[in-house]
PDB file of N, CA, C and O in Angstrom:
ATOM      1  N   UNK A   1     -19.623  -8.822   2.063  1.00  0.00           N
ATOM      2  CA  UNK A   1     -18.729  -8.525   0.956  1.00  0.00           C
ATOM      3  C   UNK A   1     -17.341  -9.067   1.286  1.00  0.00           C
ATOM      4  O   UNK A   1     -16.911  -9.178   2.434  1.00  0.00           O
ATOM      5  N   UNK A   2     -16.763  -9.353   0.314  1.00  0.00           N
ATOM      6  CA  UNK A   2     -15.434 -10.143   0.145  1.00  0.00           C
ATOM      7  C   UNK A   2     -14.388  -8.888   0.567  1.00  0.00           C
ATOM      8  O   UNK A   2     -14.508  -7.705   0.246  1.00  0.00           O
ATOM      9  N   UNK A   3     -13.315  -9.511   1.393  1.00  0.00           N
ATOM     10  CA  UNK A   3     -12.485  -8.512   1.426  1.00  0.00           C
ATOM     11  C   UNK A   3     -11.140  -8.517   0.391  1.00  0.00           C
ATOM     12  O   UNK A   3     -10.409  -9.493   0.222  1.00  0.00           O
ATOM     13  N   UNK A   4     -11.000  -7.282  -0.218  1.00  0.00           N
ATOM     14  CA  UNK A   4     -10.352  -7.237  -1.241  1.00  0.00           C
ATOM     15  C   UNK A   4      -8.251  -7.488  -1.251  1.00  0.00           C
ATOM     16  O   UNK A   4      -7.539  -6.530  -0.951  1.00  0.00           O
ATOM     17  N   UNK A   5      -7.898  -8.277  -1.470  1.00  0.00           N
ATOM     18  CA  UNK A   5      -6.585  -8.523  -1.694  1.00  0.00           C
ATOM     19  C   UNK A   5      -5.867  -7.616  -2.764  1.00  0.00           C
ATOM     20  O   UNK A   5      -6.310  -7.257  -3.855  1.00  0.00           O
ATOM     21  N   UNK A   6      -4.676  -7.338  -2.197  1.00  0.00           N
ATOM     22  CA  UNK A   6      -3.911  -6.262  -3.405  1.00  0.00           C
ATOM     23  C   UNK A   6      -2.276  -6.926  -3.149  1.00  0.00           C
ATOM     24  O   UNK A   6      -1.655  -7.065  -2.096  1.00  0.00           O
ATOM     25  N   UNK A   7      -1.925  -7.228  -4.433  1.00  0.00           N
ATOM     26  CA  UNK A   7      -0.627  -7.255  -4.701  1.00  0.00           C
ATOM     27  C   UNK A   7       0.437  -6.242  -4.379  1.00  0.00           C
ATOM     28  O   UNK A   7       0.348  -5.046  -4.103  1.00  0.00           O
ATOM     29  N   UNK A   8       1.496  -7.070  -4.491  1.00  0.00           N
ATOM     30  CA  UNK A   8       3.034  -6.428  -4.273  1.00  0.00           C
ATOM     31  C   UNK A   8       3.017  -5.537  -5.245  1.00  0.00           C
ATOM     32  O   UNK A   8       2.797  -4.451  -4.708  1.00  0.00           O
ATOM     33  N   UNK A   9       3.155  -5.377  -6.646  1.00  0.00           N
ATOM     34  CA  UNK A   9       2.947  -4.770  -7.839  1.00  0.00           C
ATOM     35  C   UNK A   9       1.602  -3.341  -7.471  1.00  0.00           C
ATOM     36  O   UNK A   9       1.864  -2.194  -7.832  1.00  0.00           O
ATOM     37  N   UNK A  10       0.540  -3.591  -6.902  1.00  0.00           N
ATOM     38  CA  UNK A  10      -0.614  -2.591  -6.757  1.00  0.00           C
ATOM     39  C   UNK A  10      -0.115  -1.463  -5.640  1.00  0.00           C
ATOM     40  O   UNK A  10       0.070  -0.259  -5.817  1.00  0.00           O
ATOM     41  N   UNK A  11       0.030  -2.193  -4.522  1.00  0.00           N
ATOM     42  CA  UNK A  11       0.611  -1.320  -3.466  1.00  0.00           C
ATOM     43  C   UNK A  11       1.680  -0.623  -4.226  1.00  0.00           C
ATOM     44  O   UNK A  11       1.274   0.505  -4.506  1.00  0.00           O
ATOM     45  N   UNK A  12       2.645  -0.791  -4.586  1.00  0.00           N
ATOM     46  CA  UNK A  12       4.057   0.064  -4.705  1.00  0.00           C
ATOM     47  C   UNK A  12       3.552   0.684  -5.830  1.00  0.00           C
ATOM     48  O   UNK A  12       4.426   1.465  -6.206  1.00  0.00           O
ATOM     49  N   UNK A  13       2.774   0.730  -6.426  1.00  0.00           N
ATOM     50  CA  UNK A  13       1.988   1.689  -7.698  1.00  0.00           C
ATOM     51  C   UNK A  13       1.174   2.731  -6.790  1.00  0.00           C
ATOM     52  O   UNK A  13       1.077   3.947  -6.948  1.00  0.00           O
ATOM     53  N   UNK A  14       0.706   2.046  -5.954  1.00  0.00           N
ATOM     54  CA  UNK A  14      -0.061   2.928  -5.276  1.00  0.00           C
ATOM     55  C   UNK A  14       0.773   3.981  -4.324  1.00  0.00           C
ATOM     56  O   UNK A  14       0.578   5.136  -4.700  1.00  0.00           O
ATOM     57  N   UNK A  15       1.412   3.909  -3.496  1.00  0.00           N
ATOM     58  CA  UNK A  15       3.004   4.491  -2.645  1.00  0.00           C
ATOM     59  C   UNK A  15       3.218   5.368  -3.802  1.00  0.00           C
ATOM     60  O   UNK A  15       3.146   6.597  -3.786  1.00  0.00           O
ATOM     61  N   UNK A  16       3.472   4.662  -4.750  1.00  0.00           N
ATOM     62  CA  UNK A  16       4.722   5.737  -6.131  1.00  0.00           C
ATOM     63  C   UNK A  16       3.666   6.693  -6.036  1.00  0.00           C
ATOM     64  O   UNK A  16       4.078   7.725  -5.506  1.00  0.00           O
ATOM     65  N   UNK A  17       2.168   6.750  -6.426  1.00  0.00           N
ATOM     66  CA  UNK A  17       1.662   8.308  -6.975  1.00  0.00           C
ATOM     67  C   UNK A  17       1.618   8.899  -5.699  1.00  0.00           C
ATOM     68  O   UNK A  17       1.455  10.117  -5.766  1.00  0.00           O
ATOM     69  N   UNK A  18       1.733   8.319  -4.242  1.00  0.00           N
ATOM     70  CA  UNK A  18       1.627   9.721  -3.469  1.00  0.00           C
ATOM     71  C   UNK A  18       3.011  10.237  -3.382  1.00  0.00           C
ATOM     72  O   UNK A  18       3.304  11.430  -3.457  1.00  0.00           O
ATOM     73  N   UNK A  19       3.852   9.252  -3.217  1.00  0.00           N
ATOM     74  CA  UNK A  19       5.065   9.769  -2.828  1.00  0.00           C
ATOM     75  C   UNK A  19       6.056  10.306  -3.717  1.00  0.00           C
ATOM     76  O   UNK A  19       6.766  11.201  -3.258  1.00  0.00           O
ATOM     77  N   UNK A  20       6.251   9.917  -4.949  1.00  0.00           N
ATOM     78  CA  UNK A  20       6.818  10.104  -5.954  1.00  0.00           C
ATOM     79  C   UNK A  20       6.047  11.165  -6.983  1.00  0.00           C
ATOM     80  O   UNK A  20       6.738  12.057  -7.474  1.00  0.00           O
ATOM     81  N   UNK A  21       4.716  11.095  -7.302  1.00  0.00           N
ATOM     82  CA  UNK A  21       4.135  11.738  -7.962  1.00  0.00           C
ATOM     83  C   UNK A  21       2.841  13.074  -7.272  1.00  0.00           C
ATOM     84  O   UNK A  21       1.847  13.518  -7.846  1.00  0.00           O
ATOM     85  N   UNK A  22       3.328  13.370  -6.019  1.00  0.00           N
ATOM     86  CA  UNK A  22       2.584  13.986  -5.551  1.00  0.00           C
ATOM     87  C   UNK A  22       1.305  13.897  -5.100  1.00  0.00           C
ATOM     88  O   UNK A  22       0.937  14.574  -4.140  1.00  0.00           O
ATOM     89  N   UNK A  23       0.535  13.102  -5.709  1.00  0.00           N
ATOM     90  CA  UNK A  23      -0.691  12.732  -5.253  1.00  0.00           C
ATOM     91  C   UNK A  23      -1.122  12.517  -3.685  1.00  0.00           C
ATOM     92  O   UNK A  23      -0.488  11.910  -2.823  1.00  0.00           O
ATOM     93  N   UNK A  24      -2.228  13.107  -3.580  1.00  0.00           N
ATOM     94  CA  UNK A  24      -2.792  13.279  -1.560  1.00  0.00           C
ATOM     95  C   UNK A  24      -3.525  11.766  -1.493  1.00  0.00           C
ATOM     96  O   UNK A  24      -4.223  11.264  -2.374  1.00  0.00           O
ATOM     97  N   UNK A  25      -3.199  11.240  -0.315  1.00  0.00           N
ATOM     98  CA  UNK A  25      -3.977  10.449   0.171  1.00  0.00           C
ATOM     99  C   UNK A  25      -5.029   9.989  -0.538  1.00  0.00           C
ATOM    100  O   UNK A  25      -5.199   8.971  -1.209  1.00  0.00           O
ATOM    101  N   UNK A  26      -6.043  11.384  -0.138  1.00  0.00           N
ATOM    102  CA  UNK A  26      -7.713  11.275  -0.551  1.00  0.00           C
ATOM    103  C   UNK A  26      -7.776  11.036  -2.053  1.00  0.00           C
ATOM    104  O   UNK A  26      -8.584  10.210  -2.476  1.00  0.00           O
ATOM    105  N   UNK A  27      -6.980  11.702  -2.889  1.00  0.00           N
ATOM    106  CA  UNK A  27      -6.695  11.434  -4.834  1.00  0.00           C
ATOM    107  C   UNK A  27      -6.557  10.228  -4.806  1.00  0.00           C
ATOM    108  O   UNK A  27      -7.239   9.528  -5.555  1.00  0.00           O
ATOM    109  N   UNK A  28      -5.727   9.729  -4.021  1.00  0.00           N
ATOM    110  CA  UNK A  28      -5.203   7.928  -4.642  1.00  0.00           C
ATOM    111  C   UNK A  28      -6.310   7.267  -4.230  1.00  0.00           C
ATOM    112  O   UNK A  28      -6.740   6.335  -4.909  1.00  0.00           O
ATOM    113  N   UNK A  29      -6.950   7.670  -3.019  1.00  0.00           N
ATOM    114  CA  UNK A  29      -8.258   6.882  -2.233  1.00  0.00           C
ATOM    115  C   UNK A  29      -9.350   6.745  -3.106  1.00  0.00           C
ATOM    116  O   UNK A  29     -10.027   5.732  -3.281  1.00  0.00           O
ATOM    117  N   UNK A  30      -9.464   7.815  -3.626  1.00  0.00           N
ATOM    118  CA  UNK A  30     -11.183   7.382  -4.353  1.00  0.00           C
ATOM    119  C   UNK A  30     -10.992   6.886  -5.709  1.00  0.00           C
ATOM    120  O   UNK A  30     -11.682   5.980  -6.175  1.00  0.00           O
ATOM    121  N   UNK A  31      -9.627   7.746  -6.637  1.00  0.00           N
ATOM    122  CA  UNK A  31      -9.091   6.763  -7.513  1.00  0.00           C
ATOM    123  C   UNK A  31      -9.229   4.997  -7.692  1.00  0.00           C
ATOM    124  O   UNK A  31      -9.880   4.213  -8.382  1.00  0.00           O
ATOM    125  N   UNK A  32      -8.302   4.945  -6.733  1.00  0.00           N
ATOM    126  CA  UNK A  32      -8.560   3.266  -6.973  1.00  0.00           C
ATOM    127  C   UNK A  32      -9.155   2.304  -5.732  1.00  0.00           C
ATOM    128  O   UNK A  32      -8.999   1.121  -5.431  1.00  0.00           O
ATOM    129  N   UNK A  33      -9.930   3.441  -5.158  1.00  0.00           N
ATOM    130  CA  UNK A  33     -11.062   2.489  -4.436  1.00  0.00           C
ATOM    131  C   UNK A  33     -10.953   1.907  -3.363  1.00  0.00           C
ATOM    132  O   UNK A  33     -11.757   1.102  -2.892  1.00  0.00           O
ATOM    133  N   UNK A  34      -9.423   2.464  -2.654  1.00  0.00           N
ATOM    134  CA  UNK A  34      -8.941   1.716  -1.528  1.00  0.00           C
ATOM    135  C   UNK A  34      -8.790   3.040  -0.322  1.00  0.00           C
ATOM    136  O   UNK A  34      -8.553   4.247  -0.374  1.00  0.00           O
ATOM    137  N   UNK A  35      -9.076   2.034   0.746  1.00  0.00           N
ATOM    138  CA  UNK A  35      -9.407   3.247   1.840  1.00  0.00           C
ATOM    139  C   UNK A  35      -8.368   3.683   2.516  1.00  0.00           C
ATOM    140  O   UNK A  35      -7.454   2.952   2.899  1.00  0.00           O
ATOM    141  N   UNK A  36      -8.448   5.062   2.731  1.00  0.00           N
ATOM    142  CA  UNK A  36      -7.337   6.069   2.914  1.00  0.00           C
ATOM    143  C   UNK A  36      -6.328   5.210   3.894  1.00  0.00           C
ATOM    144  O   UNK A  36      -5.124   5.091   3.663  1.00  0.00           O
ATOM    145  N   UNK A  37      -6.875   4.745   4.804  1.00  0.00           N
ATOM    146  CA  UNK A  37      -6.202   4.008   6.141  1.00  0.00           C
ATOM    147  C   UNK A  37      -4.886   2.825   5.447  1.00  0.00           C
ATOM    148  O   UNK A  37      -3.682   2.671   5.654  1.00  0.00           O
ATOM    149  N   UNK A  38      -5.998   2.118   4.488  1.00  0.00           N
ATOM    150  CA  UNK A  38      -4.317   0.974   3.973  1.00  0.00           C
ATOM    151  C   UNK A  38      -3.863   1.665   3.106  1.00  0.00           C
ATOM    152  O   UNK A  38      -3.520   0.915   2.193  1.00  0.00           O
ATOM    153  N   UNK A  39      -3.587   3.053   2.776  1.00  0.00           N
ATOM    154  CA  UNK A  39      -2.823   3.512   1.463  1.00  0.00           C
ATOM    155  C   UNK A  39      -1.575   4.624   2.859  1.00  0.00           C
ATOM    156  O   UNK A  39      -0.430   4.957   2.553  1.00  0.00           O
ATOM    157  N   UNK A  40      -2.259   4.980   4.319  1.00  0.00           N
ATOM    158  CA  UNK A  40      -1.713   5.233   4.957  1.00  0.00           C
ATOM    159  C   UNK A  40      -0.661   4.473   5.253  1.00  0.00           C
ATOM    160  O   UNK A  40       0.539   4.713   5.119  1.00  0.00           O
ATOM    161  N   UNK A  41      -1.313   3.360   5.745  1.00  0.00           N
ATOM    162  CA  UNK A  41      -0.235   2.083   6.188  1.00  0.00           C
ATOM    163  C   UNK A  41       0.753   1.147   5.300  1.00  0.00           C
ATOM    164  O   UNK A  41       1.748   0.473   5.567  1.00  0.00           O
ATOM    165  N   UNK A  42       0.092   1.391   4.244  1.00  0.00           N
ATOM    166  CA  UNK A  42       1.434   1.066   3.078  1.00  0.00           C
ATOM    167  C   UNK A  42       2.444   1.946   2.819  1.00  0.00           C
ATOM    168  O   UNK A  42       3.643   1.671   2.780  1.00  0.00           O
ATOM    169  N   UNK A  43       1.882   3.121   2.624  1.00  0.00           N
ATOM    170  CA  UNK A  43       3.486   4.382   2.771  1.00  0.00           C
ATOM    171  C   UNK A  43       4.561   4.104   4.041  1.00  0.00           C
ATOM    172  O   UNK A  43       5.781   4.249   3.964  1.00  0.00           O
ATOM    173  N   UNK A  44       3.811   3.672   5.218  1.00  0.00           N
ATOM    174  CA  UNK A  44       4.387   3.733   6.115  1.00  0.00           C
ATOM    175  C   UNK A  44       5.583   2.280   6.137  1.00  0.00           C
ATOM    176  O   UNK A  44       6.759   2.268   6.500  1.00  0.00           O
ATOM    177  N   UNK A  45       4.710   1.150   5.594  1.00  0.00           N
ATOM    178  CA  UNK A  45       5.565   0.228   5.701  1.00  0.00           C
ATOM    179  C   UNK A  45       6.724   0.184   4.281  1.00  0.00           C
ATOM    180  O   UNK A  45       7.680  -0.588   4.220  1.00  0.00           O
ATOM    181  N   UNK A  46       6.433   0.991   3.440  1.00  0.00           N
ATOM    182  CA  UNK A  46       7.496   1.327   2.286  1.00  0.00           C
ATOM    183  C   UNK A  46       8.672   2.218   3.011  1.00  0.00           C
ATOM    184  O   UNK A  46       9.865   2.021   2.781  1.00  0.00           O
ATOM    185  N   UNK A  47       8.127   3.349   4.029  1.00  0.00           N
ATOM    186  CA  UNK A  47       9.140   4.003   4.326  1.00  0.00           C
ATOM    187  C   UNK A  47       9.904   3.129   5.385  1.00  0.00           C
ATOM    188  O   UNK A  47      11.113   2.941   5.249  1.00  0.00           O
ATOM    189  N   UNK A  48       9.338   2.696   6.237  1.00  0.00           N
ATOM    190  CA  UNK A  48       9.962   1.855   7.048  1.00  0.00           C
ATOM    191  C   UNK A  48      11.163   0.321   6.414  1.00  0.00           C
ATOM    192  O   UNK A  48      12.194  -0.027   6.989  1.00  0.00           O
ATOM    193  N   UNK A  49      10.671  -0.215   5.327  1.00  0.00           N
ATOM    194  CA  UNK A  49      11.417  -1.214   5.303  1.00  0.00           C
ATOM    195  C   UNK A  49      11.475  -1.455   3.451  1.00  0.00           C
ATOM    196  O   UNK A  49      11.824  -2.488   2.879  1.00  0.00           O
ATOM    197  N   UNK A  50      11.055  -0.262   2.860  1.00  0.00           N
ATOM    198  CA  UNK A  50      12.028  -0.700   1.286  1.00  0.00           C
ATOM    199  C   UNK A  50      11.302  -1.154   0.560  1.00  0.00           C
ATOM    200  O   UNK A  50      10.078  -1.180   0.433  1.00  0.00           O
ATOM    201  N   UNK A  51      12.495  -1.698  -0.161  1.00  0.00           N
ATOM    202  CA  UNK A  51      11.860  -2.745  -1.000  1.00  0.00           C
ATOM    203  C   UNK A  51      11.526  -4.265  -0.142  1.00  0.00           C
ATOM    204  O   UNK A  51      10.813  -5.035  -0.785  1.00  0.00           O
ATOM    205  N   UNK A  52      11.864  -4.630   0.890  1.00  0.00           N
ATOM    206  CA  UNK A  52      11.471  -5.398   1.602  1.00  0.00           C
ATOM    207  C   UNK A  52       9.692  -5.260   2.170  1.00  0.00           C
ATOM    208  O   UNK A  52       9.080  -6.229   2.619  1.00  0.00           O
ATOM    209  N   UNK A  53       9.227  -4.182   2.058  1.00  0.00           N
ATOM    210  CA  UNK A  53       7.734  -4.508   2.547  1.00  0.00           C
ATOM    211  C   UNK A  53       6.889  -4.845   1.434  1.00  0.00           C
ATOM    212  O   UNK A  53       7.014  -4.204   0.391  1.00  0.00           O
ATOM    213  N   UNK A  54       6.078  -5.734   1.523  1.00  0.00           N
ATOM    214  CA  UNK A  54       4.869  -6.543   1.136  1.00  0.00           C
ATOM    215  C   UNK A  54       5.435  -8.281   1.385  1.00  0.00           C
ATOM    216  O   UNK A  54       4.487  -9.066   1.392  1.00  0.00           O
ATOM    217  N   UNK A  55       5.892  -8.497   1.450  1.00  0.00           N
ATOM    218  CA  UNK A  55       6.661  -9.617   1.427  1.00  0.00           C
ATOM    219  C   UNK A  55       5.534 -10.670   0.889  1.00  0.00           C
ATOM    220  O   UNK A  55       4.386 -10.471   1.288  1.00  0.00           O
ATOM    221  N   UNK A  56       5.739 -11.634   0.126  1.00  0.00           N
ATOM    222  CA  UNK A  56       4.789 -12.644  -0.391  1.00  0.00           C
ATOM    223  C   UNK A  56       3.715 -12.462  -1.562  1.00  0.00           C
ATOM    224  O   UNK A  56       3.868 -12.483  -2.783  1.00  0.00           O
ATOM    225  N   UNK A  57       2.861 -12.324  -0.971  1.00  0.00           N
ATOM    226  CA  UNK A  57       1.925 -12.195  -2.131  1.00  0.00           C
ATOM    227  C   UNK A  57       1.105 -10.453  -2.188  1.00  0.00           C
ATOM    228  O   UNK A  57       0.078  -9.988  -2.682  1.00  0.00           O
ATOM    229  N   UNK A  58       2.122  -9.993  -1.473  1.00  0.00           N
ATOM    230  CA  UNK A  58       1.706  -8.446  -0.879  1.00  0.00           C
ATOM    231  C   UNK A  58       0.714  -8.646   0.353  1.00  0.00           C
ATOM    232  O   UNK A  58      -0.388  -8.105   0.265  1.00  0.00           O
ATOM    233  N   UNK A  59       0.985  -9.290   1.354  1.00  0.00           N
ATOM    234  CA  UNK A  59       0.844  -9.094   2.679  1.00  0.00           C
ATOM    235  C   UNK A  59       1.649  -8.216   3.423  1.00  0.00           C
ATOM    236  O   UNK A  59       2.728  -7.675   3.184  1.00  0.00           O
ATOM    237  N   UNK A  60       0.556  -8.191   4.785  1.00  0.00           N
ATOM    238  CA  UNK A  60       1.538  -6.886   5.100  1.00  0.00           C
ATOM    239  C   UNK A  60       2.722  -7.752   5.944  1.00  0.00           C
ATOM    240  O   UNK A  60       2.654  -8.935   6.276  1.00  0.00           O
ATOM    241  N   UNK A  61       3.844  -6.790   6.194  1.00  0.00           N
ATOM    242  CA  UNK A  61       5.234  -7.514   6.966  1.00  0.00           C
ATOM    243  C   UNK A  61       4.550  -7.833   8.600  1.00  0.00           C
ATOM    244  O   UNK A  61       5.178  -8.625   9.303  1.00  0.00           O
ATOM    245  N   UNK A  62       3.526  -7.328   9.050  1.00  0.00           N
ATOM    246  CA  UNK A  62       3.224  -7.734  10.308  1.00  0.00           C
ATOM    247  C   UNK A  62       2.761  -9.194  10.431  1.00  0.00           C
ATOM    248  O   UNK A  62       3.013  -9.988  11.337  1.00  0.00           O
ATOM    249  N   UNK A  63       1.882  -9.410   9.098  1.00  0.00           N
ATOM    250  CA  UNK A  63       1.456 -10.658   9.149  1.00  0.00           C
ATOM    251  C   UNK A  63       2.199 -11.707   9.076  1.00  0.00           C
ATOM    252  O   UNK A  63       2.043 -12.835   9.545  1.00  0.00           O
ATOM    253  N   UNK A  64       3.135 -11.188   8.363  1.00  0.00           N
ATOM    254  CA  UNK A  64       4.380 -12.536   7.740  1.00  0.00           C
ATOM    255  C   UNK A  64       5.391 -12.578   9.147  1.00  0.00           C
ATOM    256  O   UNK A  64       6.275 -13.388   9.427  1.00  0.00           O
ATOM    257  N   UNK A  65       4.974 -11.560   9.794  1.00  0.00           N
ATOM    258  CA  UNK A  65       6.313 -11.781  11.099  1.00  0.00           C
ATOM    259  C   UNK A  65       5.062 -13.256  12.151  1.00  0.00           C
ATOM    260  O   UNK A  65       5.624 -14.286  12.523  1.00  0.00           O
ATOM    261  N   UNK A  66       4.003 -13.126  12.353  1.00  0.00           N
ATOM    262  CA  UNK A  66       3.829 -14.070  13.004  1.00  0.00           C
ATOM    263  C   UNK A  66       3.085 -15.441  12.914  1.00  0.00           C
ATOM    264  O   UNK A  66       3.129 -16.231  13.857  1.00  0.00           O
TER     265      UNK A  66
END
């Protein structure tokens, strides 16, 4: 199976309902199908660096650093 790509626009939709709209982890997870772990690691890189994280085509900032 293909591994699935998500935009700059999807991620920060996704961040907004946990963080902004209350929503748990596991709600946003089965919602839209993405596993708890990158909805972990996207909060983290929103809190860490802004509007600066996804950089590009919504990659993560680790990738774009090397």
């Amino acid at each position: 199976m293909a591994r699935r790509k998500f935009d700059k626009q999807f991620k920060n939709s996704a961040v907004k309902l946990i963080l902004e709209e209350g929503y748990s982890v596991k709600e946003v997870s089965q919602e839209l199908e993405v596993h708890a772990n990158s909805l972990y690691r996207w909060v983290q890189e929103v809190e860490e660096y802004g509007e600066s994280a996804f950089p590009g085509n919504g990659t993560a900032l680790a990738d774009a650093q090397h």
